[in-house]
C-alpha positions in Angstrom: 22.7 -89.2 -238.4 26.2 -88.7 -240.8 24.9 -92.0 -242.4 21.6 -91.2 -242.9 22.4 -87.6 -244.5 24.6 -89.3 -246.9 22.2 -91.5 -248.2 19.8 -89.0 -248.7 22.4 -87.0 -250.6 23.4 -90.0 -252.8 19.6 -90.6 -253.6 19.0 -86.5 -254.0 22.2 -86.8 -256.7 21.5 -89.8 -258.7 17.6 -88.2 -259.0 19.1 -85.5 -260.6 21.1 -87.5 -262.4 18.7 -89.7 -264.3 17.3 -86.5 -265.1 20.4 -85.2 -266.8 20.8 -88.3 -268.6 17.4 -87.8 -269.8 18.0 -84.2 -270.9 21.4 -85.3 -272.7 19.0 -87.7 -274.1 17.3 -85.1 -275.7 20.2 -83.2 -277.0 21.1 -86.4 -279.0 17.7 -86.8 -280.5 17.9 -83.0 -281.8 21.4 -83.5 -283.7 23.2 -81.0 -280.8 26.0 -83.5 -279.9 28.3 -81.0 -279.1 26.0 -79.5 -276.5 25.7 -83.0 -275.5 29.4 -83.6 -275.3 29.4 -80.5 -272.5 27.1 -81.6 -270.7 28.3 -85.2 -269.9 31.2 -83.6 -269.0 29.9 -82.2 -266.2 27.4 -85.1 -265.6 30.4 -86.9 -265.0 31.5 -85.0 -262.5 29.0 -85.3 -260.7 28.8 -89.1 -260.9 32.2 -88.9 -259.3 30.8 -86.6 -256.5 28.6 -89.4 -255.9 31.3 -92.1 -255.5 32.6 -89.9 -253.1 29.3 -89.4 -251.0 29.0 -93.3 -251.6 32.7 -93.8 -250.2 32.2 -91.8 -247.0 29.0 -93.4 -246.2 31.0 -96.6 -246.1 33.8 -94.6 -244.1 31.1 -93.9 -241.7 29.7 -97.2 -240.9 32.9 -98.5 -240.5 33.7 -95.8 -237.9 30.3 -96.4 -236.3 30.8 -100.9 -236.2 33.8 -99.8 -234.5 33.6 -96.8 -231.9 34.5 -98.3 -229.4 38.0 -99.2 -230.8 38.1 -95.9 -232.3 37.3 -94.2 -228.7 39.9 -96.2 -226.8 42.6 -94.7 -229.2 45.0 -92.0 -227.5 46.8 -90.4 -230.0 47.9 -90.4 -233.5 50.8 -92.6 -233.0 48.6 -95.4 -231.9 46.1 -95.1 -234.8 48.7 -95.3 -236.8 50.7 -98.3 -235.6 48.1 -100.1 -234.9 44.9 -99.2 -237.1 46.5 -99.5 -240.7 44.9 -102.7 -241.3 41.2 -102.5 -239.8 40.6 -99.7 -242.1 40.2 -96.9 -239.1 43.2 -94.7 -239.9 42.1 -94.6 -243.6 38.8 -93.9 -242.3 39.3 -91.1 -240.1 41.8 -89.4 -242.6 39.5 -89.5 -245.2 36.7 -88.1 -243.5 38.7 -85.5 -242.3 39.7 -84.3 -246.1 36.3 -84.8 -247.7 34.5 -83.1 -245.5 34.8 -79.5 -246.8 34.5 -80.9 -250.2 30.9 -82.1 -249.3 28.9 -79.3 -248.2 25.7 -80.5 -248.5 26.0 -82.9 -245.8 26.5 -80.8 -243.0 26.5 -83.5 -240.2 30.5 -84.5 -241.6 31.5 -81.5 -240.2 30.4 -82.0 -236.7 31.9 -85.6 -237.2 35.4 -83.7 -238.2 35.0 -81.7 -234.9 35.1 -84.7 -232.6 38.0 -85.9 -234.4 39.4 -82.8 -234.2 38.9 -82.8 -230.1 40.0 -86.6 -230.4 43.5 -85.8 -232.1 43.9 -81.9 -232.2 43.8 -79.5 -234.7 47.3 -80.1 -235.9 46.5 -83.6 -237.1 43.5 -82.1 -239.2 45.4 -79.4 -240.5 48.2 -81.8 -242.1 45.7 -84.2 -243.4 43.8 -81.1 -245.0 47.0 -79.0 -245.7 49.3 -81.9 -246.7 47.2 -85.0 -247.6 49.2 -87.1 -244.9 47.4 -90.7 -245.0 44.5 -89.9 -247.8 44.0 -92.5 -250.0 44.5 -91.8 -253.9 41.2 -92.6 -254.4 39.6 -90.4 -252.3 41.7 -87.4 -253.5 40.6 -88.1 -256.9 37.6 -88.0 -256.4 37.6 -85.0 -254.2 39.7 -82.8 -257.6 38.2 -84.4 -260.2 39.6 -83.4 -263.5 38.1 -83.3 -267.2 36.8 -86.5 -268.4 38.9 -87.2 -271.0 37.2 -87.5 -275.0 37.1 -91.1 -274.5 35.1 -91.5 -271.6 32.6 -88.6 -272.5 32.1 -90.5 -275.7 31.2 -94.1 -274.1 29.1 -91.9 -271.6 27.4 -90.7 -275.0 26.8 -93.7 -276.1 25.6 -95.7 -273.3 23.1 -92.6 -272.9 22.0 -93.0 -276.6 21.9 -96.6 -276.4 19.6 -96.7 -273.2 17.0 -94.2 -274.4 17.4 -95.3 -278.3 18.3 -92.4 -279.8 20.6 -91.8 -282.5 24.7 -90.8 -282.1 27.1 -91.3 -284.6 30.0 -92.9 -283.0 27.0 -95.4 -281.6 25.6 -95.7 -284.9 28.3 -96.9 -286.8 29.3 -99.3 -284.0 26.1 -100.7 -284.4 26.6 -100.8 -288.1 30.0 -102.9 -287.6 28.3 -105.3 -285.1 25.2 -105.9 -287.6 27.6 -106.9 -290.1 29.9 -109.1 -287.5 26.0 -110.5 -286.1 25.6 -111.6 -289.4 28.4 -113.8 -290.4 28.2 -115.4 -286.7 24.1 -116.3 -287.1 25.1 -119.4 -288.3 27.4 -120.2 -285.4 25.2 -119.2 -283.0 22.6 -121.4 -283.8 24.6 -124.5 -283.5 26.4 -123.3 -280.1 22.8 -122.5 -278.5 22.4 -125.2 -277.3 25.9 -126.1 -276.2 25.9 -122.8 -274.4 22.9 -123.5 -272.4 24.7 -126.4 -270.5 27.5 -124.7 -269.8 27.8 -124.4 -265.8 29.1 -120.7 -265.2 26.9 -117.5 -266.2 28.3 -114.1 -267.0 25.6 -111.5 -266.0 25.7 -107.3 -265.8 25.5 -106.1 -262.3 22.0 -105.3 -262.9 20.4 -108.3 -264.8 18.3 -110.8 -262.3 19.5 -114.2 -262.2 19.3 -117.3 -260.1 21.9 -120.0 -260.4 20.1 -123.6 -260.9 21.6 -127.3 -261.4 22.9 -126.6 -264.5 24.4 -123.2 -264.1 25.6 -123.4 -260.2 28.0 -120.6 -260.8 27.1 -116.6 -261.7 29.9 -114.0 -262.0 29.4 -110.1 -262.5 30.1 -107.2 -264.4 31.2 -104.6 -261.9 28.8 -101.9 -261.1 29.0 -99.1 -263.4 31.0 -96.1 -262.5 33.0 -93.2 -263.7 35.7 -95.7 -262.9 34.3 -98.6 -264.5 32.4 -97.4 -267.7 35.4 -98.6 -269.4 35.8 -101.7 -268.7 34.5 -105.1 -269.8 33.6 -108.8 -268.2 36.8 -109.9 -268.5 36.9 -113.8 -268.5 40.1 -116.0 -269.0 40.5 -117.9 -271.9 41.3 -121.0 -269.5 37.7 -120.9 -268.6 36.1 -119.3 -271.6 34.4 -122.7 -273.1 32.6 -122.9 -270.0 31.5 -119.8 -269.4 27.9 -118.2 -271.0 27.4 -114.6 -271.6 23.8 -112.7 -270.6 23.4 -109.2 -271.0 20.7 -107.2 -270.5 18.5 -106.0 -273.9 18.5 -102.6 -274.3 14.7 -102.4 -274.3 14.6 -103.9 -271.1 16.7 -101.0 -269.6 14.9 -98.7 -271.5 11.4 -100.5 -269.4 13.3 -99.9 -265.8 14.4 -96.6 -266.8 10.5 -95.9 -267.6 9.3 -97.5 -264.1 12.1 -95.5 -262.3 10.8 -92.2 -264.0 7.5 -93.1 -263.0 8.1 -93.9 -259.2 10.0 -90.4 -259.1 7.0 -88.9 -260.3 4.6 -90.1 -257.5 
């Protein structure tokens, strides 16, 4: 039931979020970027918020693939010395701290209870009180802090981008990758066809692909997050020649974005 309520609360959130985006959207489109800027801010947030529903869900099935290990642990001594490595102890912990920092899914608390008979209250109240045995990443994301400038402004711009409307910083990078665009046409030309027999395929998370004879391999960008926004397809250099790059057109998001408005609307 803990896994099913935190589903529906990641679906719930991300719902809102789209809509958000698409009121932030707006914002752009009427020339009020500040207003923007403070509300991606807190959109953020909430995308965080999300990770962590998305983090105890996997907590949770992890528990629930493994009860019966968990339910022939005595104490906290054994969980410890012997349940570092099968992800239990980092399971239970975690749970434990979250909970009261996800009150919209009610059925963690009840979960934190029969720990709670399991191990006593003393072992909640230093995992709560102390953070003994929570993982940085889950702390993090149960305090998040304010996004810094730089990744409210790619936030800004990956909104703008997806729902083409105009934002400076995105309009003048635009205006420095026409220019680069140009002096490469040339280039590009000649290496089309090179690039098309090359065997491994660089694709965004979300972009539909199917390897085939000629392109066995497909790597991924990793799924976008509050974590991750930042970050590139990195590929070596040793493999570079090899390697061809597909990303997803920006009017082909701005078509799934469309559909996904619509299905909410039914």
């Amino acid at each position: 039931m803990c896994i099913q309520r935190l589903r529906f609360a990641q679906e719930k959130q991300q719902a809102l979020a789209k809509q958000d985006r698409r009121e932030v959207a707006k914002l752009l489109a009427d020339g009020k970027d500040q207003k923007a800027h403070y509300r991606v801010e807190s959109l953020i947030n909430d995308d965080i918020h999300n990770e962590l529903l998305e983090l105890l869900e996997l907590y949770c099935e992890l528990l629930h693939a493994r009860v019966n290990i968990l339910t022939s642990i005595q104490d906290e001594q054994i969980l410890i010395s012997q349940h570092m490595n099968d992800g239990i102890n980092e399971a239970v912990r975690s749970i434990v701290y979250a909970t009261v920092h996800c009150p919209e899914v009610k059925e963690l608390n009840q979960a934190k209870e029969l720990l709670a008979l399991k191990f006593g209250q003393e072992f909640l109240s230093v995992i709560v009180e102390d953070h003994v045995g929570v993982p940085d990443k889950v702390l993090r994301k149960c305090s998040p802090a304010l996004p810094s400038q730089e990744l409210v402004t790619l936030y800004l711009k990956e909104i703008a981008r997806t729902y083409a409307v105009t934002f400076s910083e995105l309009d003048q990078e635009m205006e420095e990758d026409s220019s680069d665009s140009a002096s490469k046409a040339l280039d590009n030309g000649r290496d089309k066809n090179e690039d098309e027999k090359k065997p491994i395929v660089a694709v965004d998370n979300d972009e539909t692909f199917t390897e085939d004879a000629e392109h066995p391999i497909s790597i991924r960008k990793p799924k976008k997050s509050s974590e991750t926004v930042e970050k590139d397809l990195k590929i070596p250099k040793a493999i570079k020649k090899d390697v061809k790059i597909i990303h997803k057109k920006p009017e082909e998001d701005l078509d799934a974005l469309r559909k996904r408005f619509a299905a909410l609307r039914r």
